[in-house]
N, C-alpha and C positions, 0 to 999 in steps of 0.2 A: 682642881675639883671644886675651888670653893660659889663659881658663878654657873654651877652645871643644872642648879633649880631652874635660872633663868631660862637654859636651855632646854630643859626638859619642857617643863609648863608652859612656853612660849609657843614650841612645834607642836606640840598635841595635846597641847591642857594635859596630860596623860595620866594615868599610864595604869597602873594596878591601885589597889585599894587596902589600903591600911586603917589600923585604929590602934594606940596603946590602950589596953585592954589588960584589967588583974587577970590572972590563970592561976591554976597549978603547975607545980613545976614539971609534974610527968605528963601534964596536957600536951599534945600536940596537937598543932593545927594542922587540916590538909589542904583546906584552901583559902583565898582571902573575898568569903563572900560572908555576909552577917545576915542572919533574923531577926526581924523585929515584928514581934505579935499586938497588938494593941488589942482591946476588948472584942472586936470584933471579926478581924481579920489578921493576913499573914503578908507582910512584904518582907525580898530577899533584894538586900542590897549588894550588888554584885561589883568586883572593879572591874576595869576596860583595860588594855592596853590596844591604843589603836594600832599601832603598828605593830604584825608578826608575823612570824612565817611558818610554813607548813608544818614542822617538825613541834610547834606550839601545842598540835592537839593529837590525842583528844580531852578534855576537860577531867577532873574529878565525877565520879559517879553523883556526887550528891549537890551538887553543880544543875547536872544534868535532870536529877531529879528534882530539883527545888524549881526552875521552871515550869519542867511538865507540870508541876500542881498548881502552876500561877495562871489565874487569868485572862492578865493584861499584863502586856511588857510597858515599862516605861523609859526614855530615853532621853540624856543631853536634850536631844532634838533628831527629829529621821531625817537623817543625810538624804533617804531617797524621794523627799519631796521637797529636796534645796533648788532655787531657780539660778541657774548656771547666770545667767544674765544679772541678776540681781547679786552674785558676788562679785561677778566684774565692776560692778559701781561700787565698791567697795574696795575692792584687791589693787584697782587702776587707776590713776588719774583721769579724772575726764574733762580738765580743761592742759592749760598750758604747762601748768607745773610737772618737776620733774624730781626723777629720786635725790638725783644731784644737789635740788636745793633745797632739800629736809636736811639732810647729813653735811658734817665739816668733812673738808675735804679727804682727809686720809682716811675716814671711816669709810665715804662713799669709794674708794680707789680700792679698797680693801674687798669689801662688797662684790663689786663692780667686776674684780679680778674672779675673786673665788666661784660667782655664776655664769659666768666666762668659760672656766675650767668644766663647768658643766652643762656645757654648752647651752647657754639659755643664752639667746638671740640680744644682741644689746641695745637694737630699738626696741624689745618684750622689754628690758633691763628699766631703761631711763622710765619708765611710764609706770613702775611697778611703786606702789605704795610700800615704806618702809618694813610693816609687820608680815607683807605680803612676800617681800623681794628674800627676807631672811627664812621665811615658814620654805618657801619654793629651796633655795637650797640645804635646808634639812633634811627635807623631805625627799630630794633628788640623790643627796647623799646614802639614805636609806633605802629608796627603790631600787638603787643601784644594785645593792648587795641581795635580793631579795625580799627584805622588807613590803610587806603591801597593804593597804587600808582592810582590800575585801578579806584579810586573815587578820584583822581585829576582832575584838570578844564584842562588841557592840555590832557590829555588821556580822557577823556568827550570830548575836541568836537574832536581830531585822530579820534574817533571812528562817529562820527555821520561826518567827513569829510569822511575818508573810504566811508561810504552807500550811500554815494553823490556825490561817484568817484570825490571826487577835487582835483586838483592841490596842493602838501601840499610844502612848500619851507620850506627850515630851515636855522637859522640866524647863526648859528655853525654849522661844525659837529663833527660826534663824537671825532675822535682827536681831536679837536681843546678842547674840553667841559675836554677829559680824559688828554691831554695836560698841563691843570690849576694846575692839581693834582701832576705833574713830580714838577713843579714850587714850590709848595707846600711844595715839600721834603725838601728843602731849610731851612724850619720855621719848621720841623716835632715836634719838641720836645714843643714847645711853641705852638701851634697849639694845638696839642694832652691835652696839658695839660689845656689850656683856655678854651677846649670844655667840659674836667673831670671836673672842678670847677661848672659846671650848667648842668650835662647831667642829674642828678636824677631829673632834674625839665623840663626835653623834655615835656613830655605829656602836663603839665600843661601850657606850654608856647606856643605848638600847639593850644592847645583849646582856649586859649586868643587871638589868634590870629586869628581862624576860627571865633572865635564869633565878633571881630574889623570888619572882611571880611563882613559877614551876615548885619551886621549894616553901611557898607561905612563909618566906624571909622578913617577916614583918621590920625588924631589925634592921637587915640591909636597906631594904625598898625606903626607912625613913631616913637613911642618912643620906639616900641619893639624889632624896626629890625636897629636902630640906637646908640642903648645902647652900648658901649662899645671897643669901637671905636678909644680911646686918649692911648691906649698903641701904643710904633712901631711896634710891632708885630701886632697888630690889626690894626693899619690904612695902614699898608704893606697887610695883608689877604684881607681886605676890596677893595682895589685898583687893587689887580690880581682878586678875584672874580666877585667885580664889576666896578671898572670905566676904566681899561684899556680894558675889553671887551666891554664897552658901545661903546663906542667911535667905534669901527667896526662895532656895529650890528645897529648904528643910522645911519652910511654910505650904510647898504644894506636897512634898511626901505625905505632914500629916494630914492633910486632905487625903491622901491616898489610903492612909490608916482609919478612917471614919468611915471609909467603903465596907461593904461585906464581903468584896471580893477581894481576891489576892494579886501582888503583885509583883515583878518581876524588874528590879531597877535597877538599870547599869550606868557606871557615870565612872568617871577618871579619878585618881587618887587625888588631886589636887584638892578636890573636894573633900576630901574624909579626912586628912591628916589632922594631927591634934587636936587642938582646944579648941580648933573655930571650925571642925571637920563638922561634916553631918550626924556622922554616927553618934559624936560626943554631944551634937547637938542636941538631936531625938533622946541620948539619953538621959540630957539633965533635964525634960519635961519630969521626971520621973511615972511617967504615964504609962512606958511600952517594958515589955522584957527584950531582951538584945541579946543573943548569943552568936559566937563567932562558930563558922563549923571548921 
């Protein structure tokens, strides 16, 4: 359990949306999306899990409702005006080099077997960039089972924003998101291999995590995506995936908050958790009111 952050936040930045937050104790929550009002307007910060499957929906009514009053959606970044072409110059090698000579050799043999098994072609193999070669069998592990992007909470509402012509902003874009991953190169070999140590246990730590989401497990959902954390390799990964990005995408929210109109913002848990989360962020402006629904 204990290197499964790296897994999780490595394959999808992911996943749902938390905040420790005081309550009462006969409070309960039903979902894990937050308001935040500033003087003048209303944004709903909403989590993502990108990966899910049909039986996910359908959403809380007030979910539902707290979009329809938004509007403009804001996103990561819109997956549907990513340039297929332009992540292969990122995902692939485009000169001679090969996965073989990022990784020591039992890491790459390790690798090498496990996308093998799923059947990923091993001339696709040798040419795949380290962050890419492990994201691919994550991900393969999960579509297997049913898992699929187009049944993530971020592609759910792209898609009901689309037939509502709105306004969609994004808090990255794609460089900036495919950017992380150059960064990355840095830690390839340690990376790659904190995410082999727990990748036969993807599915199972997905599904514990959809079912934390389903129930506003806030509890659960922090020990899962929290785990693992105390290597420097892991609190270095942790920090380029999520707190030195926070820190930018809290600076265009409150631009978002300056607006007179509302907004509708979905982003991965990676970002919201504790003290360096967004939510915590926005709230120590002490500028907005924040309530959890």
């Amino acid at each position: 359990m204990r290197k499964k952050t790296i897994l999780i936040a490595a394959i999808l930045a992911i996943s749902s949306f938390l905040y420790a937050t005081e309550k009462n104790k006969n409070e309960e929550f039903k979902t894990l999306m937050w308001e935040v009002k500033s003087a003048t307007n209303t944004i709903y910060l909403m989590g993502s899990i990108h990966y899910a499957t049909k039986d996910f929906y359908p959403l809380h009514k007030s979910v539902e409702e707290a979009f329809l009053s938004s509007d403009y959606l804001a996103l990561e970044f819109d997956i549907n005006k990513a340039n297929p072409f332009e992540i292969m110059k990122y995902a692939f090698f485009q000169d001679t080099t090969t996965l073989r000579s990022k990784l020591d050799a039992e890491t790459f043999s390790e690798l090498k077997k496990k996308l093998l098994e799923l059947n990923i072609p091993e001339n696709m193999i040798l040419k795949m960039k380290p962050w890419f070669a492990i994201m691919t069998a994550q991900i393969t592990e999960l579509k297997n089972v049913g898992f699929e992007a187009d049944l993530g909470i971020d592609k759910y509402f792209l898609g009901k924003a689309e037939k509502r012509q709105m306004k969609i902003f994004e808090l990255e874009s794609m460089e900036e998101q495919l950017g992380l991953f150059v960064e990355l190169e840095k830690y390839a070999d340690s990376f790659v291999k904190l995410t082999l140590e727990s990748i036969s246990d993807t599915v199972n730590t997905q599904n514990k995590i959809i079912e934390a989401y389903k129930n506003a497990d806030v509890e659960t959902l922090g020990k899962l995506l929290v785990e693992g954390n105390d290597t420097e390799e892991g609190k270095m990964i942790n920090f380029l995936m999520n707190d030195n990005r926070n820190l930018k995408m809290a600076e265009k929210i409150k631009v978002y908050l300056d607006d007179n109109k509302n907004y509708f913002v979905v982003v991965g848990a990676a970002h919201l958790i504790g003290e360096n989360g967004l939510v915590n962020l926005l709230q120590k402006t002490g500028k907005y009111k924040i309530k959890r629904y």
